[in-house]
C-alpha positions as CSV (number, residue, x, y, z in Angstrom):
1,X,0.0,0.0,0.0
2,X,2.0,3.4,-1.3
3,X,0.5,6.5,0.1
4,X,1.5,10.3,-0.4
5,X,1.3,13.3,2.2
6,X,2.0,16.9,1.6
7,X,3.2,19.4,4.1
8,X,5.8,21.0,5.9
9,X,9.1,19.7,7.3
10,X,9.1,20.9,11.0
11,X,12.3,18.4,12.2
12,X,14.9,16.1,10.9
13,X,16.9,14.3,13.0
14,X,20.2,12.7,13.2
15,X,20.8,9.2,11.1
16,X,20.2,6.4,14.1
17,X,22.8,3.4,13.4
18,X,22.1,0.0,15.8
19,X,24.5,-2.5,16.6
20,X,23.2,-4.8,13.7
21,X,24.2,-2.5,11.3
22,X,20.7,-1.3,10.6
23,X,20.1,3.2,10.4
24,X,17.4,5.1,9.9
25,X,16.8,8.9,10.1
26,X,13.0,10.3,11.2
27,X,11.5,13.7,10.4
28,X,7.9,15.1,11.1
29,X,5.8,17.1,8.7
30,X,3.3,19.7,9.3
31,X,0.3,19.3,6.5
32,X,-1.7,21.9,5.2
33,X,-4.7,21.2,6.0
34,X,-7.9,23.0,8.6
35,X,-6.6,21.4,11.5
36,X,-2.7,20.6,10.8
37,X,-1.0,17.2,11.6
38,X,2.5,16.6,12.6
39,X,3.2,13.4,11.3
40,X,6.6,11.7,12.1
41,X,7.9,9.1,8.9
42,X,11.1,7.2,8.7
43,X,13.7,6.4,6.3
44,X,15.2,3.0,6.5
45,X,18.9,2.4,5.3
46,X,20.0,3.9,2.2
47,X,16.9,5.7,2.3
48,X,18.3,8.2,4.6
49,X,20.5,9.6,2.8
50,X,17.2,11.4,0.2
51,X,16.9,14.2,3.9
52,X,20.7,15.1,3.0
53,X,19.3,17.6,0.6
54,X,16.1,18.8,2.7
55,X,15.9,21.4,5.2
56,X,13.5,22.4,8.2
57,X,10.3,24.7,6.7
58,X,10.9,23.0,3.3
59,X,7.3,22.1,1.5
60,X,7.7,18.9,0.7
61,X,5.2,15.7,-1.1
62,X,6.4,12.2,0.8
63,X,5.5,8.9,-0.8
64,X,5.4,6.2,2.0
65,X,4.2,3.0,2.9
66,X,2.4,1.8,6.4
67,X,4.6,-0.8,8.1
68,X,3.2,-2.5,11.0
69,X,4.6,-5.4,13.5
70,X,3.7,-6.9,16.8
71,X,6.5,-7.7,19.5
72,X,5.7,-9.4,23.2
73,X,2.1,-8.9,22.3
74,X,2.2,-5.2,21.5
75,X,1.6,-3.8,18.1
76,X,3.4,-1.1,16.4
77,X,3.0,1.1,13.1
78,X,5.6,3.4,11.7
79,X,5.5,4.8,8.2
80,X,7.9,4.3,6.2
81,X,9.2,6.5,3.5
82,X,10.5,6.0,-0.1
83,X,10.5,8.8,-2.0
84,X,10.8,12.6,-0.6
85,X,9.5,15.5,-3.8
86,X,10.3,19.0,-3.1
87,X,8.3,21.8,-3.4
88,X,5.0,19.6,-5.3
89,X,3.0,21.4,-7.2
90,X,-0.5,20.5,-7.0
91,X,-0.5,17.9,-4.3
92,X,-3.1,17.7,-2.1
93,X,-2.4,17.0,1.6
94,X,-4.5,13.8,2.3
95,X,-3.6,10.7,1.4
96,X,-4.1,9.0,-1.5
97,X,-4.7,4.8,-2.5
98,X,-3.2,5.2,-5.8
99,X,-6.2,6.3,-7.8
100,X,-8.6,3.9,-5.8
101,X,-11.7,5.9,-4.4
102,X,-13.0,6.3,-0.9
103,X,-17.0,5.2,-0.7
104,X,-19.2,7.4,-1.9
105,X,-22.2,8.7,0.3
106,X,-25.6,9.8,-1.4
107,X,-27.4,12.7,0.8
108,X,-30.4,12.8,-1.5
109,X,-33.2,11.8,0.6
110,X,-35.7,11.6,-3.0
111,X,-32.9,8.2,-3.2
112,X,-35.2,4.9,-1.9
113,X,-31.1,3.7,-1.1
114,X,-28.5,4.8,0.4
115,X,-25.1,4.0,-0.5
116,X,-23.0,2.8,2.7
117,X,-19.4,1.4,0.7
118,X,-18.9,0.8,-2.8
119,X,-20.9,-2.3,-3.0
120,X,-23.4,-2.4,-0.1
121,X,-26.6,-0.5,0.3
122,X,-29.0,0.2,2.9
123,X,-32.4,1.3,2.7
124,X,-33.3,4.6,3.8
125,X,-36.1,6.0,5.5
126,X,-38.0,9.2,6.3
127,X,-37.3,9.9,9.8
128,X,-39.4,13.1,10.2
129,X,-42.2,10.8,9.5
130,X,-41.7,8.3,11.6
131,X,-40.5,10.1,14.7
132,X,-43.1,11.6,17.1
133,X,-41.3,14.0,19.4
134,X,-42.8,13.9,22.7
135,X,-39.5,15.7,24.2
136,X,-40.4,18.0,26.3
137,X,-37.8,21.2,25.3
């Protein structure tokens, strides 16, 4: 699953090298968006190197994937980049399924269905009709 996020690079930090020969290097970005996320990726061995050339307050467009493992019974997701685009143009800062489309909902309440995921339906029902309101405010 390859997903993109747009936004602002608020920290970098230093490459992390373990015993086992393994590094990695996190940063955080800062989307765009109403309410603003600051979303920390990672970039896994020769990955790490692609944040030489990026600096803190740089726009930037971050292809990653969602990596997730369970240890002693607890589980863990990171997400893991592979591919860092400076200054996008156009890109929007929610993720994206590579072209696949989120369910669509139908508020037209003329519809005798409405549509709950891409496949499923449920039918709908006038509620003013069927409600009497005995509250007493």
């Amino acid at each position: 699953m390859s997903l993109e996020l747009t936004g602002t690079i608020k920290e970098i930090s230093d490459v992390q090298t373990f015993p086992s020969g393994f590094s990695k290097r996190e940063f955080v970005i800062t989307t765009q968006e109403q309410y603003p996320q600051h979303v920390k990726f990672e970039m896994v061995k020769e990955r790490a190197d692609i944040l030489q050339s990026c600096a803190v307050g740089e726009m930037v467009k971050v292809s990653f994937n969602v990596r997730g493992n369970e240890y002693q019974g607890k589980y863990y997701v990171s997400l893991q980049g592979w591919k860092v685009e400076k200054n996008p143009s156009g890109a929007s800062a929610t993720p994206s399924n590579n072209g696949a489309s989120a369910p669509s909902q139908n508020y037209n309440n003329s519809s005798s269905q409405e549509v709950l995921s891409n496949n499923a339906t449920m039918p709908s029902s006038d509620l003013n009709s069927e409600i009497s309101d005995d509250l007493p405010f």
